[in-house]
One Martini backbone bead per residue (centre of mass of N, CA, C, O) as a GRO file, in nm:
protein
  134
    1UNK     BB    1  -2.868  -1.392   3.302
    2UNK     BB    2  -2.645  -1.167   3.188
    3UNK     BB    3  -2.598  -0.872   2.932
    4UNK     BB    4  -2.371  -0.648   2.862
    5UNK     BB    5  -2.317  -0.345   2.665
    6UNK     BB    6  -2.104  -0.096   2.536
    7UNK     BB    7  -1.969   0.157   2.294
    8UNK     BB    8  -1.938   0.407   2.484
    9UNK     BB    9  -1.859   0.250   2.793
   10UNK     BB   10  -1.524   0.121   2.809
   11UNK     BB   11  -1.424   0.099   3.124
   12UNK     BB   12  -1.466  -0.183   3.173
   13UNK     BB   13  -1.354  -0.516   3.215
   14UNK     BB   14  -1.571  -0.632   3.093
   15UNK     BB   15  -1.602  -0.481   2.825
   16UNK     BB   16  -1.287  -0.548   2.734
   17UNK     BB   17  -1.367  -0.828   2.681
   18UNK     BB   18  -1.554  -0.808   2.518
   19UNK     BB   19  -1.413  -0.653   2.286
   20UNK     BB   20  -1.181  -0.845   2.252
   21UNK     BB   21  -1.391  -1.127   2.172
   22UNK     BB   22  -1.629  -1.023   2.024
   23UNK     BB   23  -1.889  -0.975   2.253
   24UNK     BB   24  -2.138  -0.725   2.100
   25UNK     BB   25  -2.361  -0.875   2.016
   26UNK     BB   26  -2.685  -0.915   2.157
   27UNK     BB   27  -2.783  -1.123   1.907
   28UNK     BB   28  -2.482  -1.304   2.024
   29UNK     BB   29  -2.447  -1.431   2.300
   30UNK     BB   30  -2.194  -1.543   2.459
   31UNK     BB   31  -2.098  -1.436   2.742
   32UNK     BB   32  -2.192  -1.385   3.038
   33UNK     BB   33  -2.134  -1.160   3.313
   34UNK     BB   34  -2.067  -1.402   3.526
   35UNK     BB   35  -1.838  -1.537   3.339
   36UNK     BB   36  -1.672  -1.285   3.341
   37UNK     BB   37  -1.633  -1.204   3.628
   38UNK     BB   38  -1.486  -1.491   3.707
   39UNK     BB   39  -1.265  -1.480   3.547
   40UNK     BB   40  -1.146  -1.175   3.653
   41UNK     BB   41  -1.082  -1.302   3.928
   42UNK     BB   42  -0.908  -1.508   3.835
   43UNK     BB   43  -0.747  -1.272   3.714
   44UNK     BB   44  -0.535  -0.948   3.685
   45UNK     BB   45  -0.602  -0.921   3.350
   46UNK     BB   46  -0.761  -0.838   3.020
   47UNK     BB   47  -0.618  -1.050   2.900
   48UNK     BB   48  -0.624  -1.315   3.020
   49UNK     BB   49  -0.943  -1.334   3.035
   50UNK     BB   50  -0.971  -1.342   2.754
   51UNK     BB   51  -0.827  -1.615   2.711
   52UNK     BB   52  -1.013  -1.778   2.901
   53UNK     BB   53  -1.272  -1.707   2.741
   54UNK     BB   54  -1.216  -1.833   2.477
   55UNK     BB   55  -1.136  -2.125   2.592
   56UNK     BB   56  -1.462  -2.157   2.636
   57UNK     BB   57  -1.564  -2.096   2.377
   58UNK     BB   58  -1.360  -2.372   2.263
   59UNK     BB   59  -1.534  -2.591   2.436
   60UNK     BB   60  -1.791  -2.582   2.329
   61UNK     BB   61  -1.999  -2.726   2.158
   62UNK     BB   62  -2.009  -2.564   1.908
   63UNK     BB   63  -1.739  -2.548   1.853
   64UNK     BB   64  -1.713  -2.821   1.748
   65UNK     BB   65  -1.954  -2.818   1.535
   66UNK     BB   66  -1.799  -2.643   1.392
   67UNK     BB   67  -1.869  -2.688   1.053
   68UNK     BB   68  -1.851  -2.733   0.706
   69UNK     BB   69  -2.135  -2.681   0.442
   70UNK     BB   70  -2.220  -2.858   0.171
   71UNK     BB   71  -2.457  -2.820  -0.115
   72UNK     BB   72  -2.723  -2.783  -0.334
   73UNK     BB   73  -2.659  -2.428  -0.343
   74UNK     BB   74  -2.452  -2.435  -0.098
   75UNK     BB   75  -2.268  -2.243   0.164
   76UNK     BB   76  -2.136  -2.345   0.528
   77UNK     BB   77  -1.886  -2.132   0.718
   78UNK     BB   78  -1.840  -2.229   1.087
   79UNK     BB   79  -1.524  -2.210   1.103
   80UNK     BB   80  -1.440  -1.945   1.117
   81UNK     BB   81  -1.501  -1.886   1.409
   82UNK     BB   82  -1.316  -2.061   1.553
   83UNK     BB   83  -1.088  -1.991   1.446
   84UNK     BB   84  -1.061  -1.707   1.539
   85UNK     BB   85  -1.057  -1.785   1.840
   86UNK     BB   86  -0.749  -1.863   1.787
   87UNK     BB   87  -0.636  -1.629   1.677
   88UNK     BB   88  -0.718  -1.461   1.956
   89UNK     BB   89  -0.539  -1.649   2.127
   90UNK     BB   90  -0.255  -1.654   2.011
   91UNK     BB   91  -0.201  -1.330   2.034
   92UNK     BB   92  -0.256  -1.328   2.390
   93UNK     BB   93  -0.011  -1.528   2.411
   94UNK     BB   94   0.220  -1.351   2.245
   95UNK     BB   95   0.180  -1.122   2.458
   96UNK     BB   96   0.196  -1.229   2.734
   97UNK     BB   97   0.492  -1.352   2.678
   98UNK     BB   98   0.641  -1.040   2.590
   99UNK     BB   99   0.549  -0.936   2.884
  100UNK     BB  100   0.730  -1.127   3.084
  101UNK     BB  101   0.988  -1.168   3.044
  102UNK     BB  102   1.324  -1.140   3.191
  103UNK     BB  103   1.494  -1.329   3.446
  104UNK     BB  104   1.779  -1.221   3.661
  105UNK     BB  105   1.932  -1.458   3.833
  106UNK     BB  106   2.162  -1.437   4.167
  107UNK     BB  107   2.452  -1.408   4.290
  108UNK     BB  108   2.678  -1.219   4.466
  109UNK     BB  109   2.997  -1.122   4.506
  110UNK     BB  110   2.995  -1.193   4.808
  111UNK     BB  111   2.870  -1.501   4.782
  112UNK     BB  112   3.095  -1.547   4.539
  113UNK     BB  113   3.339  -1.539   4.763
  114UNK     BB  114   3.232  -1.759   4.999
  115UNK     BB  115   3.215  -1.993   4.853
  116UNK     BB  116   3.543  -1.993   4.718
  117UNK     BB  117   3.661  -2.013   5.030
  118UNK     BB  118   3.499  -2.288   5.042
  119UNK     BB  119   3.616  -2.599   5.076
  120UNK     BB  120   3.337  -2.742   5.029
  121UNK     BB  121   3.335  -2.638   4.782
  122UNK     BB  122   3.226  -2.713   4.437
  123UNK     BB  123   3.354  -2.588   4.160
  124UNK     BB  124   3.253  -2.568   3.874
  125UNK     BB  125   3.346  -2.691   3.497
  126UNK     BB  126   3.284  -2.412   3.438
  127UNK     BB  127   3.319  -2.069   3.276
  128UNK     BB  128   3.334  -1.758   3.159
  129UNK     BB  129   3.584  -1.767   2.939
  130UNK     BB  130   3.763  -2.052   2.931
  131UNK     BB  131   3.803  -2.031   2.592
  132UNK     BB  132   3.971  -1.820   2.540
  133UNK     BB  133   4.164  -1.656   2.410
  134UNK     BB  134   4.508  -1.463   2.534
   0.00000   0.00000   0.00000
């Protein structure tokens, strides 16, 4: 398994999630290239895939293994890299949720001027602007 990174060259999309995840540090390789390479695979973007990477990260047995401990003279608190990778998998679907935006679909108005003079028609029990003061 392999691990690349360099800070000089993020133009791939390898790159570009390894630092959205904080995975640049060759001492501490999170997840190896053909791990990230196949979750890219599988999304279309590099926030989804950064976003699908974290969940793998926080699935792992270490990552739940991270508590925090203390003893006398000492404290260790691992578990803030779990926060951590919590707190940048909320940021990336809070991004990706509203970059998804809404879609207004209906028919058209020759559509529901045909519905309306169809006789098998039920026509709703409301509509837009029905309780109007005139």
């Amino acid at each position: 398994m392999t691990w690349t990174y360099s800070a000089t060259s993020i133009s791939t999309d390898l790159a570009k999630v390894r630092l959205t995840i904080g995975d640049t540090d060759t001492n501490d390789q999170l997840l190896s290239d053909e791990e990230i390479n196949y979750v890219l695979g599988r999304y279309d973007d590099v926030d989804r895939a950064s976003a699908e990477c974290i969940k793998i990260l926080l699935a792992q047995p270490e990552a739940a293994r991270a508590v925090d401990r203390s003893g006398t003279g000492f404290s260790a608190t691992r578990s803030q890299r779990f926060q951590h990778l919590r707190d940048i998998l909320a940021e990336l679907q809070a991004k990706a949720t509203s970059a998804a935006g809404a879609t207004l679909t209906g028919v058209s108005v020759s559509e529901r001027e045909t519905l309306e003079s169809d006789s098998d028609y039920i026509a709703a029990s409301f509509e837009v602007g029905m309780h109007n003061n005139d």
